[in-house]
C-alpha positions in Angstrom: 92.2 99.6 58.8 95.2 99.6 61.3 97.5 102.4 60.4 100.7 100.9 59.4 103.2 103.2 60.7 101.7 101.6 64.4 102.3 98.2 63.9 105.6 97.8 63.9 106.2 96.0 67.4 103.0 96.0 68.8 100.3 94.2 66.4 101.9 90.8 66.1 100.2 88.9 69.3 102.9 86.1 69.4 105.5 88.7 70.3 103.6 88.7 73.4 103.1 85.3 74.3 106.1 85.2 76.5 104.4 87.0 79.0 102.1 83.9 79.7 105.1 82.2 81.4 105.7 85.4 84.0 105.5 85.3 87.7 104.3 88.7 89.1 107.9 90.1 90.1 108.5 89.6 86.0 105.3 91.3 85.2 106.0 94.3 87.3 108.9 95.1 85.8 107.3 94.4 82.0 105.1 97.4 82.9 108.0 99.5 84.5 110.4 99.2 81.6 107.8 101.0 79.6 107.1 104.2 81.8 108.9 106.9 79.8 110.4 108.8 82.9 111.9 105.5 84.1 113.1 105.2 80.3 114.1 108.8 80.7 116.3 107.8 84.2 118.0 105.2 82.3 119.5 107.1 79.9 120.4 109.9 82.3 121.3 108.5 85.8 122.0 104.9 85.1 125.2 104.6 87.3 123.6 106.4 90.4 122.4 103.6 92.5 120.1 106.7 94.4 118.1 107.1 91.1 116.9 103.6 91.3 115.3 104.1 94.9 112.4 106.3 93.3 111.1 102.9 90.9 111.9 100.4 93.8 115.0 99.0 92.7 118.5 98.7 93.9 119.7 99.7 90.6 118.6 100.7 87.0 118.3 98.6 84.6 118.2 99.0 81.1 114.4 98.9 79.9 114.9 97.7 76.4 115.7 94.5 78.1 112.0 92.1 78.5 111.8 89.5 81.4 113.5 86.8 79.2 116.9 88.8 79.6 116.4 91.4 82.2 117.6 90.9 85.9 116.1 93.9 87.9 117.1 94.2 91.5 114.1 95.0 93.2 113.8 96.2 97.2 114.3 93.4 99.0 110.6 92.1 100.4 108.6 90.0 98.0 107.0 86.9 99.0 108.2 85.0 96.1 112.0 85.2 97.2 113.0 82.5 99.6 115.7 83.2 101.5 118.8 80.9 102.0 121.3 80.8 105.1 123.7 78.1 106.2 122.2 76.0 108.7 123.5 76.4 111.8 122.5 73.4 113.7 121.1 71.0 111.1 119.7 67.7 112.0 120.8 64.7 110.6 118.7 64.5 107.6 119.2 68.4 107.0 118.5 69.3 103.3 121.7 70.3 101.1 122.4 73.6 99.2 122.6 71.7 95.5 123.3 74.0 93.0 123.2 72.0 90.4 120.2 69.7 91.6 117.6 72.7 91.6 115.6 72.3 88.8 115.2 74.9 85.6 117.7 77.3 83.8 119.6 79.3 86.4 120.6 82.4 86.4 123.2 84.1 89.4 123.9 87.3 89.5 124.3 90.2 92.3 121.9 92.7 93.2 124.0 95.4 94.6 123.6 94.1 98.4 124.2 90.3 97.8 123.8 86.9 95.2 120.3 86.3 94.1 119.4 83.3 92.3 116.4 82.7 89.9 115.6 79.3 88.3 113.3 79.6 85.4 111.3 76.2 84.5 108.3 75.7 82.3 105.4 77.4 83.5 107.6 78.6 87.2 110.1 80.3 88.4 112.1 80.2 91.4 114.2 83.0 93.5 116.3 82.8 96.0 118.6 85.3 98.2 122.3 83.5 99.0 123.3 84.5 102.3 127.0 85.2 102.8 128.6 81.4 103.2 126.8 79.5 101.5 128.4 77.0 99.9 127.1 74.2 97.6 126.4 71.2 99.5 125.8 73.1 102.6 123.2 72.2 104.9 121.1 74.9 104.4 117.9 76.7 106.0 114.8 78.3 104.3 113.1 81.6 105.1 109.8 83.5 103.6 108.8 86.9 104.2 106.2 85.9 103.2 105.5 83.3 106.2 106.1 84.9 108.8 109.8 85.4 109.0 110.3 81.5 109.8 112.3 79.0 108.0 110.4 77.2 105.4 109.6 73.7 104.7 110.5 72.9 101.0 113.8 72.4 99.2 114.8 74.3 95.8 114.7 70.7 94.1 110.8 70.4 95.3 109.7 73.0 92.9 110.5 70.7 89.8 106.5 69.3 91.0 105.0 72.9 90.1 106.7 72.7 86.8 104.0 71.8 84.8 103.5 73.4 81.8 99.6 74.2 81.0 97.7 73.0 78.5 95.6 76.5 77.8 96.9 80.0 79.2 94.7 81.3 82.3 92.2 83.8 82.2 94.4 86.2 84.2 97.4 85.2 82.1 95.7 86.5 78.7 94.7 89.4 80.9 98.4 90.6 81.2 98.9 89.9 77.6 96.3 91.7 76.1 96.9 94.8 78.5 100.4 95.1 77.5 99.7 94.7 73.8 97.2 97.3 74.3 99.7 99.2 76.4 102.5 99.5 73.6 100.3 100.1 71.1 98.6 103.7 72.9 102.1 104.4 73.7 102.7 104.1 69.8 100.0 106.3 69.2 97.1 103.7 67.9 93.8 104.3 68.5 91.5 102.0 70.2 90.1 100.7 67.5 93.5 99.8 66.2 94.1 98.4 69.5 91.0 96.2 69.3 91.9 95.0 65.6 95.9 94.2 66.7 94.1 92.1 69.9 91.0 91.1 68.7 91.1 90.7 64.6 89.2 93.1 62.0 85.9 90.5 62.0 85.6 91.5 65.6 85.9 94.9 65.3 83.9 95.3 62.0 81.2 93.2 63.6 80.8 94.6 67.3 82.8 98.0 67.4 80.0 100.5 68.4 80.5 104.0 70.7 78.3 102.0 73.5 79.5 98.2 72.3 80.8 95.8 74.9 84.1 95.2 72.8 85.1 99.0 72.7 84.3 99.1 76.5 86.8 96.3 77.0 89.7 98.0 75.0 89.1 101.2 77.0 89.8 99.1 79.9 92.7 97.3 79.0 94.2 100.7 77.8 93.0 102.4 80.9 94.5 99.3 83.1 98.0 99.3 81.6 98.5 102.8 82.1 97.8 102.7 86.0 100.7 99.4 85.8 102.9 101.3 84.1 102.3 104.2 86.4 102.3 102.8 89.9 100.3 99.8 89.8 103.6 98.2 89.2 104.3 98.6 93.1 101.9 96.3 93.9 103.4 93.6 91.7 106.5 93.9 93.4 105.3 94.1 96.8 106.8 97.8 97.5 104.9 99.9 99.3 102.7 102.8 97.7 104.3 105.7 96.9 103.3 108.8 99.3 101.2 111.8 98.1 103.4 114.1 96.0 106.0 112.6 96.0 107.9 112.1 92.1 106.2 115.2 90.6 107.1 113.4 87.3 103.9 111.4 88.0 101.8 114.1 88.7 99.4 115.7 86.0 99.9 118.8 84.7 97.7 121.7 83.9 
């Protein structure tokens, strides 16, 4: 039986199942926001921008916030943020900067070095970088890291066509929510079985947990995997680079 003083946030799945909905710059920082020295940052260097630098960010920000609410400023890089600059020499049939036109919830805010805008629709979401002078109803140019460095072909207001909400979650979408349940609830101090009864029910568990069973091999994974997230694996989320060898002794293990 699950121990009670462990379930308080953890064991209820559909606390979780906003995480189906995340792009991978949200997920990166879901497993961040739970490292205990970043935690440990944000309560003692949260107005020194330089802290930030060490977790990839611009600046701290406060981990009890999820994705929902959250608005990390990550180093700039990311393939998922398309850049937008005032069209210098637009053709006639130039698209226009249309604030209001681009599809989903938006959210503006300023990342320490500029405006970035995010646009959160049903299954998507959408980020941008403003460039200084832009204005709405600008003709306006689009640039991807992540193509090369050249302007890109579709408008803000195009993206409404990947909003499609699913009918079932996708395998690797359950994956992210059952590793982060099964994150929390180690960091709570469960055990794995308690972590296989909070993901997988007590039928499961009475029925298949054995030292060599396949289920207890999958929670040792899960548990295993969200720890390396939560550690570094984060970086690759967000598209930072690796951190170098010793670097952050924080990380390191000790004797």
């Amino acid at each position: 039986m699950v121990n009670p003083h462990h379930i308080a946030h953890w064991y209820p799945t559909a606390a979780y199942l906003y995480i189906l909905c995340l792009d991978t710059l949200a997920l990166a920082w879901e497993y961040l926001r739970r490292h205990p020295d970043y935690r440990l940052d944000w309560l003692r260097h949260q107005r020194r921008p330089q802290a930030a630098l060490r977790w990839g960010l611009r600046l701290l920000e406060d981990p009890a916030l999820d994705a929902r609410d959250a608005h990390p400023a990550w180093l700039p890089g990311h393939d998922a943020v398309v850049q937008l600059h005032p069209d210098a020499d637009p053709p006639p049939d130039a698209a226009a900067f249309e604030f209001w036109h681009i599809p989903g919830h938006k959210q503006l805010l300023h990342d320490g070095k500029g405006l970035a805008l995010i646009a959160h629709s049903p299954g998507h979401c959408a980020r941008f970088a403003l460039a200084p002078g832009l204005e709405d109803g600008m003709a306006v140019a689009y640039a991807n890291r992540g193509s090369g460095g050249g302007v890109a072909a579709p408008a803000p207001a195009r993206s409404a066509t990947q909003a499609i909400a699913r009918p079932r979650p996708t395998p690797a979408a359950m994956l992210e929510l059952h590793t982060l349940q099964a994150l929390d609830a180690t960091l709570a101090g469960a055990s794995l079985r308690d972590v296989a009864e909070g993901l997988f029910g007590a039928d499961a568990v009475a029925a298949d947990w054995h030292a060599d069973g396949d289920l207890r091999a999958r929670v040792r994974r899960l548990v295993r995997r969200g720890n390396a997230l939560m550690r570094s694996g984060y970086r690759r989320l967000a598209q930072l680079p690796p951190l170098e060898k010793g670097r952050f002794d924080g990380d390191a293990k000790r004797p």
